[in-house]
C-alpha positions in Angstrom: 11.0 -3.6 -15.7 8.5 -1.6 -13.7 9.7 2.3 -12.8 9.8 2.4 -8.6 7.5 5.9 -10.1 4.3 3.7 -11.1 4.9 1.9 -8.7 4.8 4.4 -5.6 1.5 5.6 -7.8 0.0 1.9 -7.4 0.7 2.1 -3.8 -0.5 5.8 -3.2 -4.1 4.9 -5.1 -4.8 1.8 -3.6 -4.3 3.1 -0.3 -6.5 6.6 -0.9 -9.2 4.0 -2.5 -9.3 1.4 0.5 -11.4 0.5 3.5 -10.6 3.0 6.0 -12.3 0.8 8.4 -9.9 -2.2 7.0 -6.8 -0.7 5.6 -4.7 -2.5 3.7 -1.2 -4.0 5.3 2.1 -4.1 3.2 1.5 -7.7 2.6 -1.8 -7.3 0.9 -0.1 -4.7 -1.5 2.7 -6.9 -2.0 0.5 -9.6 -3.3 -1.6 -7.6 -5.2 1.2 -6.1 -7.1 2.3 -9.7 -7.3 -0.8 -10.6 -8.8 -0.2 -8.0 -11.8 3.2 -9.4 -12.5 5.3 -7.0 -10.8 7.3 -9.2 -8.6 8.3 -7.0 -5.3 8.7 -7.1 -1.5 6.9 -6.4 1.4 9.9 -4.3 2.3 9.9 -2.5 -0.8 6.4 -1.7 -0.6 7.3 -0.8 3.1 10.0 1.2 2.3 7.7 3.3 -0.7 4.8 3.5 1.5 7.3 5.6 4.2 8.8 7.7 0.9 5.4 8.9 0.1 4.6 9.7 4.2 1.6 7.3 4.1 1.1 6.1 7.7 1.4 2.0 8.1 -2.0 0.3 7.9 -2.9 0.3 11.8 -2.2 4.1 12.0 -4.6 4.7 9.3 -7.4 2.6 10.7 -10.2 4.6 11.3 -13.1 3.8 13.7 -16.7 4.4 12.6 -17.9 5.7 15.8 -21.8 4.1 16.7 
């Protein structure tokens, strides 16, 4: 199996190296995790994303002010 560690180091990098103006939801992480054979839930990826204090996706939307 996968370590919840490399894991919670997926989810902390993809979410530093996103959009800001289109952040990424649970879901998306879920799948691409999914997409790498690790097989886990949206509520697991939830529950890490709280764990490491990273705001859900539409908190950390930011607007690019015109």
């Amino acid at each position: 199996g996968v370590s919840s560690i490399s894991i919670k180091k997926f989810i902390k990098d993809t979410i530093k190296n996103e959009d800001k103006s289109k952040p990424l939801s649970d879901e998306k992480i879920k799948v691409m995790l999914n997409n790498q054979g690790i097989n886990i839930a949206r509520r697991t990826v939830s529950k890490y994303r709280e764990e490491l204090e990273i705001l859900p996706s539409s908190k950390r939307k930011t607007l690019i002010s015109k």
